[in-house]
C-alpha positions as CSV (number, residue, x, y, z in Angstrom):
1,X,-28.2,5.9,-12.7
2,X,-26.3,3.0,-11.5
3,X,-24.4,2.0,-8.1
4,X,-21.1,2.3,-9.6
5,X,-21.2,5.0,-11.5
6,X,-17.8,6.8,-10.1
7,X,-16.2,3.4,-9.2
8,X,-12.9,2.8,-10.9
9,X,-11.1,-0.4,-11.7
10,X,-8.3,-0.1,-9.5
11,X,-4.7,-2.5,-9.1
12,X,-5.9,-5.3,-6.5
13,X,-3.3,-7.7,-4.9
14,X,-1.6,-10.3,-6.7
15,X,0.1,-13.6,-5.0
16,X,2.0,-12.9,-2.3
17,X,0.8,-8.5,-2.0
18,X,-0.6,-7.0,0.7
19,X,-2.8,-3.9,1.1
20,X,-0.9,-1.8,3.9
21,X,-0.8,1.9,5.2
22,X,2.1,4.1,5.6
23,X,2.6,4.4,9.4
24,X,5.7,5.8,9.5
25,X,8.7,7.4,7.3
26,X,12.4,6.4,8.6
27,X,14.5,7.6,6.0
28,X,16.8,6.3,3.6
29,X,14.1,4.8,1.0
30,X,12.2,3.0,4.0
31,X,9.2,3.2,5.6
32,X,6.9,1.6,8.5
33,X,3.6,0.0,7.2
34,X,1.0,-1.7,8.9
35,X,-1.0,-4.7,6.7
36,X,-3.8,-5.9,6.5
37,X,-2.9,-9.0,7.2
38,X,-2.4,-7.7,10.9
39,X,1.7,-7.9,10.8
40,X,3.5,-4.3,11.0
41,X,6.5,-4.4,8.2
42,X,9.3,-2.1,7.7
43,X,8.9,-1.9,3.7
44,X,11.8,-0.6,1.1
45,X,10.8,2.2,-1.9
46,X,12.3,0.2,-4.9
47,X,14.7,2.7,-6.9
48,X,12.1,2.8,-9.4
49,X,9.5,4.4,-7.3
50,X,11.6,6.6,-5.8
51,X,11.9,10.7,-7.1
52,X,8.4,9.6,-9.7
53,X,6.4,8.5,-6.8
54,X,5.8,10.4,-3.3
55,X,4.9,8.2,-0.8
56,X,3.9,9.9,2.8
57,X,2.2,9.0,6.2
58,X,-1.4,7.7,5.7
59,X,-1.1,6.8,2.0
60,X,-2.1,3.2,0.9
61,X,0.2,0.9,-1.1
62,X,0.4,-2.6,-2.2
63,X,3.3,-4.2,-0.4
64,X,5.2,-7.6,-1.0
65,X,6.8,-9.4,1.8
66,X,9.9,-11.2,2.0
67,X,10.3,-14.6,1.7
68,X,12.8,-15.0,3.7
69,X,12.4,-11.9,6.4
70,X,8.6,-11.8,7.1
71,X,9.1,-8.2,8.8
72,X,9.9,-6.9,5.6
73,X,8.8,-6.1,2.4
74,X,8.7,-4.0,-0.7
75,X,6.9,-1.4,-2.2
76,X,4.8,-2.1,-5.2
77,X,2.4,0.5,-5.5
78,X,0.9,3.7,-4.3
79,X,-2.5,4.4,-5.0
80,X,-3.8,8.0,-4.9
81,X,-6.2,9.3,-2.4
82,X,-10.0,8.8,-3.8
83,X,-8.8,5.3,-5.1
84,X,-7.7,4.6,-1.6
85,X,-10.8,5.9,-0.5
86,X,-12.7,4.2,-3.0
87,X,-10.7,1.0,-1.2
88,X,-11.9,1.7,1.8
89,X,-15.8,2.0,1.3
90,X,-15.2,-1.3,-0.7
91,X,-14.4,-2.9,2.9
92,X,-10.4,-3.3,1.5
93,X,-8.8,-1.5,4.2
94,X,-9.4,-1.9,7.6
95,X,-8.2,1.1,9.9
């Protein structure tokens, strides 16, 4: 039997993402994240995402911040809740 037995390959960051947890839903396709990168970011559900993806308090996601508006960002991706978990054992996310 080996370590990583259940572990799954998951999405990790690219350039300029961010791991981040849903802190907050505000309506209209936005929601309050806090990253990992210690900055709390009012982040935008692209149109793609939206009505195909659920996203709700407490969930991770991958987040993108603006260039030009660090307080902001968007959505990238949503992972489910034993990959997050998974994330979190792996020392990812930091609560």
């Amino acid at each position: 039997m080996s370590d990583n037995e259940g572990r799954k390959d998951l999405r990790m960051p690219e350039d300029s993402e961010v791991f981040a947890v849903v802190t907050n839903m505000l309506g209209a396709n936005r929601v309050k994240v806090r990253c990992m990168d210690g900055v709390e970011r009012t982040a935008r559900i692209p149109g793609k995402m939206q009505k195909r993806i659920w996203i709700r308090e407490d969930d991770v996601v991958l987040v993108e911040p603006w260039d030009w508006q660090d307080e902001k960002a968007d959505i990238t991706w949503r992972y489910e809740k034993q990959d997050a978990d998974q994330l979190r054992e792996e020392g990812h996310i930091k609560e």
